[in-house]
C-alpha positions in Angstrom: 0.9 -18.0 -13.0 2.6 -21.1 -13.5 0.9 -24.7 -12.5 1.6 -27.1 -9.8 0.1 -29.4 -11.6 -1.6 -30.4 -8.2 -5.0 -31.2 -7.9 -6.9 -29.9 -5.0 -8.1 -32.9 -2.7 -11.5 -33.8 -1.6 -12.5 -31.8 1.2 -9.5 -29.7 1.4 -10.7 -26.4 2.7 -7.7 -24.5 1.2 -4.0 -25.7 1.6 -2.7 -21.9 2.4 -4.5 -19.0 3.3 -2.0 -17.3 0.1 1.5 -19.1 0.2 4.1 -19.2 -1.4 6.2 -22.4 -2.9 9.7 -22.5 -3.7 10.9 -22.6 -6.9 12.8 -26.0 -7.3 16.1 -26.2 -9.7 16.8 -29.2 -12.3 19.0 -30.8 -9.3 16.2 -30.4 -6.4 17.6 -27.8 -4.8 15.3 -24.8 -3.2 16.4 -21.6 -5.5 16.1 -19.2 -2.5 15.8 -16.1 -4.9 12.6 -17.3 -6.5 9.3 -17.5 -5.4 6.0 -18.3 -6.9 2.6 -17.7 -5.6 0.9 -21.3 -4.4 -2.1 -21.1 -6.4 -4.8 -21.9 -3.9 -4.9 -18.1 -2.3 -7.9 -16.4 -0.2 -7.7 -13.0 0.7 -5.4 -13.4 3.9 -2.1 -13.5 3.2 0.1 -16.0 4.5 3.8 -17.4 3.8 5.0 -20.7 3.1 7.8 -19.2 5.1 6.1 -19.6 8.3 2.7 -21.8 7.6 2.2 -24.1 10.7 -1.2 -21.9 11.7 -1.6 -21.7 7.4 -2.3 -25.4 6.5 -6.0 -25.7 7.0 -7.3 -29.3 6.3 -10.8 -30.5 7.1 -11.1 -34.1 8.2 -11.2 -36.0 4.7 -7.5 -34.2 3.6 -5.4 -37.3 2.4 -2.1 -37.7 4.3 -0.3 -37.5 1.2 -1.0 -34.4 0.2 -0.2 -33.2 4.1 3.3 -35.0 3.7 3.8 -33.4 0.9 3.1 -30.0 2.2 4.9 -30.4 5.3 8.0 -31.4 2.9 7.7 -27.7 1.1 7.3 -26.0 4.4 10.6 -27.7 5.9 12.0 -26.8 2.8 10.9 -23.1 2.8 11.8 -22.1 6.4 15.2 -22.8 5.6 15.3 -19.2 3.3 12.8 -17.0 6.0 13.7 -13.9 4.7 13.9 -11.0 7.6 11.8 -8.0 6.6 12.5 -4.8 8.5 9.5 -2.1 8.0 10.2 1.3 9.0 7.3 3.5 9.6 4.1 3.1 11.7 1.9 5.3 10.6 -1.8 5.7 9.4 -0.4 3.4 6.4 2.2 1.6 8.1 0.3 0.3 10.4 -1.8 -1.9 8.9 0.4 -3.0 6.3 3.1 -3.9 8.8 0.9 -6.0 10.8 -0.7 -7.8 8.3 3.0 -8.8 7.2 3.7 -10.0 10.8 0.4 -11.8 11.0 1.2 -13.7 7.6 4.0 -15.2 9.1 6.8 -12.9 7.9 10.0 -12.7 10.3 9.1 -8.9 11.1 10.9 -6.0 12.8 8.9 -2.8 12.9 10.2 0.6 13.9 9.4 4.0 14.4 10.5 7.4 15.3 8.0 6.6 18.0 8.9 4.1 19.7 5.2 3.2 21.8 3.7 2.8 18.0 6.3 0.1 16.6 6.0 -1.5 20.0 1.8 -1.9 19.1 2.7 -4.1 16.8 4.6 -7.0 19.0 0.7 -8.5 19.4 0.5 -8.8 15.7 4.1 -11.1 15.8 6.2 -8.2 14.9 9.5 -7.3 16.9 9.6 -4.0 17.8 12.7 -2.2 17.6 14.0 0.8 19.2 17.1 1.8 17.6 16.9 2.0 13.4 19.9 0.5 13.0 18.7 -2.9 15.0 16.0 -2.8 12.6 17.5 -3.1 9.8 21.3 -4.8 10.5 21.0 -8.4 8.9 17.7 -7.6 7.1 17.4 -9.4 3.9 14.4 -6.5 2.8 13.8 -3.1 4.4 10.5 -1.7 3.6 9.6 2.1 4.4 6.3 3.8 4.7 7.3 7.5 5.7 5.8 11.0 5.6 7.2 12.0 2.3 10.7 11.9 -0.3 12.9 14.2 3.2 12.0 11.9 5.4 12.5 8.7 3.6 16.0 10.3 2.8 17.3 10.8 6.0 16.1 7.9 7.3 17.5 6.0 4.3 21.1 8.2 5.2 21.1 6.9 9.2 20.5 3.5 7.8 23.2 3.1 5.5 25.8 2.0 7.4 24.1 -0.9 9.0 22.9 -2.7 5.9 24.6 -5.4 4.4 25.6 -5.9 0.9 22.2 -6.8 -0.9 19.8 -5.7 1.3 16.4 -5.0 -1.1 15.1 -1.4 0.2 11.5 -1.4 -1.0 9.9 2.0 -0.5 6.8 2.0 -0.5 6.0 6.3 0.4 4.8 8.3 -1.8 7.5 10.7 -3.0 9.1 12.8 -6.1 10.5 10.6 -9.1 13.4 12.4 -8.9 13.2 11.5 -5.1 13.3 7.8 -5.5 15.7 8.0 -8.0 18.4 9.8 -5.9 17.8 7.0 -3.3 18.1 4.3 -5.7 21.3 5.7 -6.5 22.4 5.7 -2.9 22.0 2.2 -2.4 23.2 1.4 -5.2 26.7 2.9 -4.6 26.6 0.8 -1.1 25.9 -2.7 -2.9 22.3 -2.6 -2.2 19.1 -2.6 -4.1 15.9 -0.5 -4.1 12.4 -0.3 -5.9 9.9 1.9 -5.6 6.4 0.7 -4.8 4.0 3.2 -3.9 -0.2 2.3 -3.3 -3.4 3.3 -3.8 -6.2 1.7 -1.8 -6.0 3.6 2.1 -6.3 2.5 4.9 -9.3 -0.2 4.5 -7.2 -1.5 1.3 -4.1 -2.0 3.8 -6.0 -4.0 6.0 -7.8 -6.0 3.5 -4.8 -6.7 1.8 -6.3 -5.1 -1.3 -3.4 -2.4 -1.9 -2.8 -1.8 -6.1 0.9 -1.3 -5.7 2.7 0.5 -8.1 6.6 -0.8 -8.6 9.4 0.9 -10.5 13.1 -1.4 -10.4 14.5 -3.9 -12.3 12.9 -6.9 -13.3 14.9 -9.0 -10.9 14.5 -6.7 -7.9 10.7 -6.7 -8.4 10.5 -10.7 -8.5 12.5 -10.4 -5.6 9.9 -7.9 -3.9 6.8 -10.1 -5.1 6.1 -12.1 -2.3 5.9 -9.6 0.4 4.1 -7.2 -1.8 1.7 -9.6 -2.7 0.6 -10.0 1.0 -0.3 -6.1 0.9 -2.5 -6.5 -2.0 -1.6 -6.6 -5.9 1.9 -5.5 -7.8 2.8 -4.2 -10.9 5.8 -3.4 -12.7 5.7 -0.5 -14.3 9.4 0.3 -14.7 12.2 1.2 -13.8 13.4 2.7 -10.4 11.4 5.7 -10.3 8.5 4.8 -12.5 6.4 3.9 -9.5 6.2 7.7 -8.0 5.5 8.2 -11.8 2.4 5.5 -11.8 1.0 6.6 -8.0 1.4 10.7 -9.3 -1.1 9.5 -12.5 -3.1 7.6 -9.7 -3.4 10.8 -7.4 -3.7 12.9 -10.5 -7.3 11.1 -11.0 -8.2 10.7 -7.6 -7.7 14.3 -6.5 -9.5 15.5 -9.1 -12.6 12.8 -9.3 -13.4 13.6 -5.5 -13.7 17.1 -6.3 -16.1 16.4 -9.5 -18.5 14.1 -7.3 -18.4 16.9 -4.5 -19.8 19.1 -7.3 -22.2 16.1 -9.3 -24.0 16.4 -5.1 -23.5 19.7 -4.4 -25.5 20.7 -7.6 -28.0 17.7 -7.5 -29.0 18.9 -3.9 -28.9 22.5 -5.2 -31.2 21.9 -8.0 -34.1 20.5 -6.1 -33.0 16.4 -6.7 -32.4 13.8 -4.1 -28.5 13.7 -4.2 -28.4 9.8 -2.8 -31.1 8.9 -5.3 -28.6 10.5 -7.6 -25.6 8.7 -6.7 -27.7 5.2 -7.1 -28.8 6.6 -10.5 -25.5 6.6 -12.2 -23.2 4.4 -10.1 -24.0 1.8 -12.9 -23.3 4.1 -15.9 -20.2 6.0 -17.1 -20.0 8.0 -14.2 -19.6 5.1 -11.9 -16.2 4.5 -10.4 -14.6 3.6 -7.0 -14.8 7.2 -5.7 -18.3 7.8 -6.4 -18.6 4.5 -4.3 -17.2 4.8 -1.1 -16.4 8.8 -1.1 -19.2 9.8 -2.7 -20.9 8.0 0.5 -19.0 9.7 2.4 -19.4 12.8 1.5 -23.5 12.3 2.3 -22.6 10.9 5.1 -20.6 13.6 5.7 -18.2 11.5 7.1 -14.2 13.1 7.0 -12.8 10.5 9.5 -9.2 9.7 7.1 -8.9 7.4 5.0 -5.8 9.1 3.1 -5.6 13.2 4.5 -6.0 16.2 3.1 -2.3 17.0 3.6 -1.4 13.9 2.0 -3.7 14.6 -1.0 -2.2 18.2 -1.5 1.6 16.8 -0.9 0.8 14.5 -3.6 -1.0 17.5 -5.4 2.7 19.5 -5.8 4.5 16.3 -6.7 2.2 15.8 -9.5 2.9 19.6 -10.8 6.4 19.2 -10.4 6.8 16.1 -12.6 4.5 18.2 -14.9 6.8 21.0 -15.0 10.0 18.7 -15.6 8.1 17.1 -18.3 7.0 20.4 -20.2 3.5 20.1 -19.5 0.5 22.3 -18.2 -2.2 20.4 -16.2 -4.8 23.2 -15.7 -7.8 20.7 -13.7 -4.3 19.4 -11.5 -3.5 23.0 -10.7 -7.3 23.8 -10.1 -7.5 20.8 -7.6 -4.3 21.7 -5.9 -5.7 25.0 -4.7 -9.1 23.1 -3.7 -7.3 21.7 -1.1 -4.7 25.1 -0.4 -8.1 26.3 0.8 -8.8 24.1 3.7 -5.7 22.3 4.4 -5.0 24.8 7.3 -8.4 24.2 8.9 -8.3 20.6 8.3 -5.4 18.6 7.7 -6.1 15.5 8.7 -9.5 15.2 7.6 -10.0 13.0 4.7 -9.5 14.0 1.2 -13.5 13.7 0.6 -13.0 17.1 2.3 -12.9 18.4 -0.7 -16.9 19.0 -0.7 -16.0 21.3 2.2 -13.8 23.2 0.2 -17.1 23.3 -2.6 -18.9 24.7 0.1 -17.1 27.3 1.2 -17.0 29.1 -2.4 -20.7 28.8 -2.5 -22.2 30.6 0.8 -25.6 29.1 2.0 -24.9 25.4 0.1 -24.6 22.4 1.9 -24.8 19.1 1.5 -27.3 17.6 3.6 -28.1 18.2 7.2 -25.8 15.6 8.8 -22.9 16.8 11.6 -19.3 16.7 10.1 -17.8 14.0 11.3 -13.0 15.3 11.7 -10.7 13.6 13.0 -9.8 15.9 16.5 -7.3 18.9 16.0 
């Protein structure tokens, strides 16, 4: 990250909750189309875009330093960017209205109108109509059910975007999906990466989101500021390469819940304590983020979502049709897929930690502790 070259004052709290400065050119002039992250960040995201409610000074900050802040935030509001997010969802939802309440110029909509017009407490404009949201938008971010959806929605919007526009898409999908709508823009003057995540529903409101982008280097840059409110990005590519990146992701994930589901399952089985088991090796090899917090959940028996079983299976075929295309077998990927086949018509929206459900159900008379399963309503 590059320097300010600004020391922090004496009992400056923080100067932005996470801003970001505009990048100035040899003659002075803002360059609108470069941003760099202010280096004093916290964990809620904010814009130098928007940062009356963002500078935070306790009594002793120095009035030069608040000058000079005021000077960049002048500066910066002349270049708001307008950021229309399509898709209000389990996901969307979080992610849009941490957006809004960072200070970005927001219009959220939804096939459902009632759950884009949630959002107007969090600063966001609802928007009834697609093509309101996204006329005039500078960036258009979608957060859809899957690769259909985002292509018919990406189809109605065409006509109302103007030359430039950044589409950043941020559902998960097929490579070959994204890359069919990269191409799309790209024949209407307009830009597009791919930037899946991984992180749920607790990462998207934390702000904690590993984001996973495929474009061009300048398109990503472009992307990074918004992104960066949602949590951390990554090139890793081309347009397309992200599906690629969050497919590996899912790949792991999918198959990790279903080895701790087994790791308790056969502690409890074998006459040990399966939470004393979990503590045991959380610190050694075994350890990871899923044995963490699903791991929990699963002796909690806890399958409120979190990211769903039909998600998790969705994302399950994607993964063995990029295998296919590439020439390869993935036996465990297979295995895992029909895991969740088993119980994805009993319980869809229950959280992919289900998959100890699924353990249970080939192996009559096991359970996993004497707790109440805790699903989502049918």
């Amino acid at each position: 990250m590059r320097r300010t070259g600004r020391r922090r004052p004496p009992g400056c709290e923080r100067y932005f909750s996470c801003g970001f400065l505009p990048s100035i050119g040899n003659e002075g002039r803002t360059n609108a189309d470069h941003w760099r992250p202010n280096r004093y960040c916290s964990d809620v995201a904010g814009f130098a875009w928007s940062p009356c409610q963002s500078l935070k000074y306790s009594q002793h900050a120095n009035h030069t330093h608040d000058t000079h802040f005021e000077t960049n935030r002048r500066r910066s509001s002349m270049t708001t960017p307008t950021v229309a997010f399509l898709g209000i969802g389990l996901m969307g939802k979080p992610m849009a209205a941490r957006l809004a309440q960072a200070g970005v110029a927001l219009r959220a909509w939804n096939r459902s109108p009632a759950k884009a017009e949630a959002l107007r407490a969090a600063g966001a404009v609802p928007q009834a109509h697609l093509a309101d949201a996204v006329a005039g938008a500078d960036i258009v971010i979608s957060m859809l059910e899957a690769g259909p959806v985002v292509a018919a929605v990406l189809e109605a919007a065409l006509p109302h975007l103007a030359p430039g526009t950044l589409w950043i898409d941020m559902s998960s999908t097929r490579q070959d999906e994204a890359l069919a709508c990269a191409a799309r823009l790209a024949a209407h003057g307009c830009r597009f990466v791919d930037a899946p995540v991984s992180g749920g529903v607790v990462g998207a409101e934390q702000g904690t989101l590993a984001i996973m982008a495929g474009g061009s280097v300048e398109d990503v840059a472009r992307a990074e500021p918004v992104l960066r409110v949602l949590g951390t990005p990554t090139r890793v590519g081309e347009a397309g390469s992200g599906q690629v990146a969050k497919l590996c992701n899912q790949l792991i994930v999918g198959a990790t819940l279903n080895v701790v589901a087994e790791a308790l399952l056969l502690a409890q089985a074998a006459g040990a304590d399966p939470a004393a088991v979990r503590e045991a090796i959380r610190g050694g090899f075994a350890g990871s983020r899923i044995l963490d917090l699903h791991g929990q959940r699963m002796l909690d028996r806890n399958f409120i979502p979190g990211g769903q079983v039909k998600t998790q299976l969705k994302d399950q075929g994607n993964i063995l049709a990029a295998a296919q295309a590439a020439g390869l077998t993935l036996p465990v990927t297979a295995l895992v897929t029909r895991q969740y086949e088993s119980i994805v018509d009993a319980l869809p929206a229950a959280d992919h930690a289900a998959a100890l459900i699924a353990l249970e159900r080939m192996n009559p008379g096991k359970r996993l502790g004497t707790k109440p399963d805790a699903l989502p309503p049918t």
